[in-house]
C-alpha positions as CSV (number, residue, x, y, z in Angstrom):
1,X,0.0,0.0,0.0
2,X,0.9,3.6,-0.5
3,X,1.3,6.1,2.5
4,X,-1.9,6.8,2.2
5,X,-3.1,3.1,2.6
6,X,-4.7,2.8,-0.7
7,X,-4.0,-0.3,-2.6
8,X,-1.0,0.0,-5.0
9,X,-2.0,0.4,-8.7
10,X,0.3,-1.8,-11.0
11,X,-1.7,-1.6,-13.9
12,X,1.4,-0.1,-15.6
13,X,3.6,-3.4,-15.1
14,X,3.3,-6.0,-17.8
15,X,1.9,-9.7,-17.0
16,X,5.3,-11.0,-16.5
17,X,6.5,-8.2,-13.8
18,X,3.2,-8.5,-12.4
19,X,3.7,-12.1,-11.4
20,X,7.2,-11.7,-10.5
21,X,6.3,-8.8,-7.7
22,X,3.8,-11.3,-6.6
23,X,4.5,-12.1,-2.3
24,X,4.2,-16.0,-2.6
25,X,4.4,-16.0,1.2
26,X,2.0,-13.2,1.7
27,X,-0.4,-13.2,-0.6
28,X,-2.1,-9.4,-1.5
29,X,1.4,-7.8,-1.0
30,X,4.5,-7.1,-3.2
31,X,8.1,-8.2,-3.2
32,X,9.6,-4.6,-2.1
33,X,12.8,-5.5,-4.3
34,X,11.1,-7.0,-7.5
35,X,8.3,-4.3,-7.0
36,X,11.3,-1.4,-7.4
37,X,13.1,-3.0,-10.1
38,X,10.0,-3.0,-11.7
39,X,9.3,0.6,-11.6
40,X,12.7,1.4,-12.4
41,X,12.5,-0.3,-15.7
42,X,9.3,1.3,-16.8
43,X,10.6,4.4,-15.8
44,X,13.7,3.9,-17.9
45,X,11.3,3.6,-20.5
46,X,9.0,6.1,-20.5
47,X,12.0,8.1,-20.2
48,X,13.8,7.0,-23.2
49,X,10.5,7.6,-25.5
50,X,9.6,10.9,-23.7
51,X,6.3,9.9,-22.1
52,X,7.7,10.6,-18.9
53,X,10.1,14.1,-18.2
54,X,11.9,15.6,-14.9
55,X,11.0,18.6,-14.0
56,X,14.2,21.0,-13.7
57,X,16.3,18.4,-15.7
58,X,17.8,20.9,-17.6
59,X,19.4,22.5,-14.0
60,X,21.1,18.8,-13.9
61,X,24.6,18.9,-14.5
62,X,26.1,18.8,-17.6
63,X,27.7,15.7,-19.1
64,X,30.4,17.7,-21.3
65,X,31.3,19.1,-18.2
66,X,32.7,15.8,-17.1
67,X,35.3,15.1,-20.4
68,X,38.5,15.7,-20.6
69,X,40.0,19.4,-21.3
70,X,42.2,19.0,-24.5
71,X,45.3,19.9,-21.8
72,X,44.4,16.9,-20.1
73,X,43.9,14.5,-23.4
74,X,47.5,15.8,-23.9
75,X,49.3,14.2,-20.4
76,X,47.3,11.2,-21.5
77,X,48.7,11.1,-25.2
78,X,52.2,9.5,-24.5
79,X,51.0,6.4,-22.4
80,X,48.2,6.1,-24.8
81,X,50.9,5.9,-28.1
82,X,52.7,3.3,-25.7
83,X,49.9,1.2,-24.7
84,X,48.3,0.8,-28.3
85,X,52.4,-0.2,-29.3
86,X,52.0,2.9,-31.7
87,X,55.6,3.7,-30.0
88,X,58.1,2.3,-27.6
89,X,58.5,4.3,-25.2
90,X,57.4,7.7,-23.4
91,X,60.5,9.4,-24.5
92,X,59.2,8.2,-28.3
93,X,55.8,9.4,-27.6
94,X,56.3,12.8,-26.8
95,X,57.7,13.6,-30.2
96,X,55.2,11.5,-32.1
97,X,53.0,13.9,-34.4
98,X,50.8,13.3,-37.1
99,X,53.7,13.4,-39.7
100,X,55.4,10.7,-37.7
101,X,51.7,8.6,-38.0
102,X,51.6,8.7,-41.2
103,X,54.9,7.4,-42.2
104,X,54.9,5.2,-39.6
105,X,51.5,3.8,-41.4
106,X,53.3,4.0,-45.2
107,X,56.4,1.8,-44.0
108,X,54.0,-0.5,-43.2
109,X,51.8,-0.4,-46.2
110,X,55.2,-0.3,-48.5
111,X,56.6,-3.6,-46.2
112,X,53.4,-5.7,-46.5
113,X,53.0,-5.0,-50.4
114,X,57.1,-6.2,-50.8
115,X,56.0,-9.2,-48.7
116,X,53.0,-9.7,-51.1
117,X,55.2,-9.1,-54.2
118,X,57.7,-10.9,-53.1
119,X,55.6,-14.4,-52.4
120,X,53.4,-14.0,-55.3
121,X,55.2,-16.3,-57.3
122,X,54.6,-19.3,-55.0
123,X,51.4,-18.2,-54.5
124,X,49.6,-20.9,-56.6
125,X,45.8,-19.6,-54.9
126,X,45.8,-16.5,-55.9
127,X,45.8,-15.1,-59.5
128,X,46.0,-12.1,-61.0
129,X,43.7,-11.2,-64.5
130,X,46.9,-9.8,-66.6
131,X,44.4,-7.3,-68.4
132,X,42.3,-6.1,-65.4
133,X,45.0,-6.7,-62.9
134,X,41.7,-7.7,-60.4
135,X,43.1,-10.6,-58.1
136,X,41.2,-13.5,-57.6
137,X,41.7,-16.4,-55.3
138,X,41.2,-20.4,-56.8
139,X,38.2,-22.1,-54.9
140,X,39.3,-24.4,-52.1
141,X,39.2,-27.6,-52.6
142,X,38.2,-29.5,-49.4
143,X,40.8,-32.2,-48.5
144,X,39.9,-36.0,-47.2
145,X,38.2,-35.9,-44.0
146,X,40.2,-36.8,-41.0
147,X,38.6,-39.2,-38.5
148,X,39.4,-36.8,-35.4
149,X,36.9,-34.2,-37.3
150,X,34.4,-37.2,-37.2
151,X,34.3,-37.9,-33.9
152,X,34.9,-34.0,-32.9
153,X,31.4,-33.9,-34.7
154,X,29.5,-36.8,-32.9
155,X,30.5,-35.7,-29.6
156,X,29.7,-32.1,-30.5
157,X,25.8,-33.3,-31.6
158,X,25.8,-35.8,-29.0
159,X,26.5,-32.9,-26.3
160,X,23.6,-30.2,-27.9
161,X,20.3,-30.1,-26.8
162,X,17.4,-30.3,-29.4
163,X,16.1,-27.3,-30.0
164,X,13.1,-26.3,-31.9
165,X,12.9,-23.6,-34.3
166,X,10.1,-21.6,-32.4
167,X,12.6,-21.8,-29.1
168,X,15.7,-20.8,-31.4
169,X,13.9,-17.6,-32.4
170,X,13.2,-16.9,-28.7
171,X,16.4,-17.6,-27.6
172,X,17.9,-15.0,-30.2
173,X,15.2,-12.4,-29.6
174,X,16.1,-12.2,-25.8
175,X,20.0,-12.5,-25.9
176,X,20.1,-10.1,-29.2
177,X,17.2,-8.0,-28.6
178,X,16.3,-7.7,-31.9
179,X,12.2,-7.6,-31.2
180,X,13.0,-4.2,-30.0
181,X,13.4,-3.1,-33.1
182,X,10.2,-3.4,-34.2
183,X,7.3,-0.9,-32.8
184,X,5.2,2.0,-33.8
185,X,6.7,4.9,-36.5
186,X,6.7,7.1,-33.4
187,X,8.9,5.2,-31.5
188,X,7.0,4.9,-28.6
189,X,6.8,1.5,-26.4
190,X,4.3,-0.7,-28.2
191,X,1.2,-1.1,-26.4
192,X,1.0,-4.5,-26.1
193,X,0.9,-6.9,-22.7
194,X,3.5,-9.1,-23.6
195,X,5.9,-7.2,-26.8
196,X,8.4,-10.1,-26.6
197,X,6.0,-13.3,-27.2
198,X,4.0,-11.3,-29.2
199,X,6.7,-10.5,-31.5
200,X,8.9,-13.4,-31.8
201,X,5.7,-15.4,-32.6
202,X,5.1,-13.0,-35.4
203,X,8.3,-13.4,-36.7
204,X,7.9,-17.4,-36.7
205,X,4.8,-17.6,-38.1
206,X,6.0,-14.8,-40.8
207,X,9.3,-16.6,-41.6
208,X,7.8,-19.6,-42.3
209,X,5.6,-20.0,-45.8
210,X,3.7,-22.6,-44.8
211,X,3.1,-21.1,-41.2
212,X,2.2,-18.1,-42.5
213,X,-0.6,-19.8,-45.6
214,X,-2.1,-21.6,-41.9
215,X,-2.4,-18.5,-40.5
């Protein structure tokens, strides 16, 4: 209940959060922890799509505030050049400047090409078209098949579980998050109970011709 003592209203929570605030042991109350995270992931969300605003949120402080002065980029430039292996040292790194980058990056270029010339010759995969001069590379031609691979591949199927394709969508949609993208033009939340199950069936049934024709 609210300070007030009137009933919480969690009309705003979808089916699944609704069940998850659930008190098993006390039935008619909330889980205080689920019941926050709750709120603070529809809030995140209203948020993001504008349906919600702070009042006085431009008086917050600025995030360009926080980033680095261009004097303070600068004491962090030599162990930067060091870290990345641009140079060797910090001695190095202080008189490293763009002209230095760029040759550095052509005595590169002009070593790998030599390398390339140079083992050309041997190279019997790749071919070059002696009137366009466009390289092309001979198909590979899959050797014999060593047992080891074989039995690499039982044990490998042997090991995975079956999945079906309905479950393999699922799985995709929550780890990659891809039904997100779909949604009103306006880019507000969709208003739907359950967005996820909603959409990944839609995409199954959608994929699939002959799902699709029974639908």
């Amino acid at each position: 209940r609210d300070p007030a003592g009137a009933p919480i209203d969690v009309g705003f929570a979808s089916e699944k959060w609704r069940k998850a605030i659930r008190d098993e042991a006390h039935p008619g109350r909330l889980a205080r922890r689920y019941f926050e995270a709750c709120v603070f992931v529809h809030l995140a969300g209203e948020l993001r799509t504008g349906d919600i605003a702070v009042a006085g949120a431009g008086e917050y402080a600025d995030w360009n505030a926080q980033l680095l002065s261009w004097a303070g980029c600068a004491d962090k430039l030599p162990g930067y050049l060091v870290e990345v292996g641009l140079v060797e040292d910090l001695e190095a790194a202080r008189r490293y400047d763009a002209k230095a980058f760029r040759d550095q990056l052509f005595d590169k270029l002009t070593t790998t090409a030599a390398c390339a010339d140079e083992g050309y010759p041997t190279n019997e995969d790749l071919q070059i078209d002696p009137k366009t001069g466009v390289p092309r590379l001979k198909r590979y031609r899959r050797g014999p098949r060593r047992i080891s691979a074989a039995k690499l591949e039982q044990l490998i199927k042997a090991r995975m579980p079956q999945r079906s394709l309905l479950g393999i969508v699922a799985r995709t949609a929550y780890w990659l998050e891809w039904w997100r993208r779909f949604g009103p033009a306006s880019g507000s939340d969709p208003k739907l109970a359950d967005p996820f199950g909603k959409y990944v069936i839609a995409t199954f049934v959608w994929g699939l011709p002959g799902a699709a024709r029974a639908g």
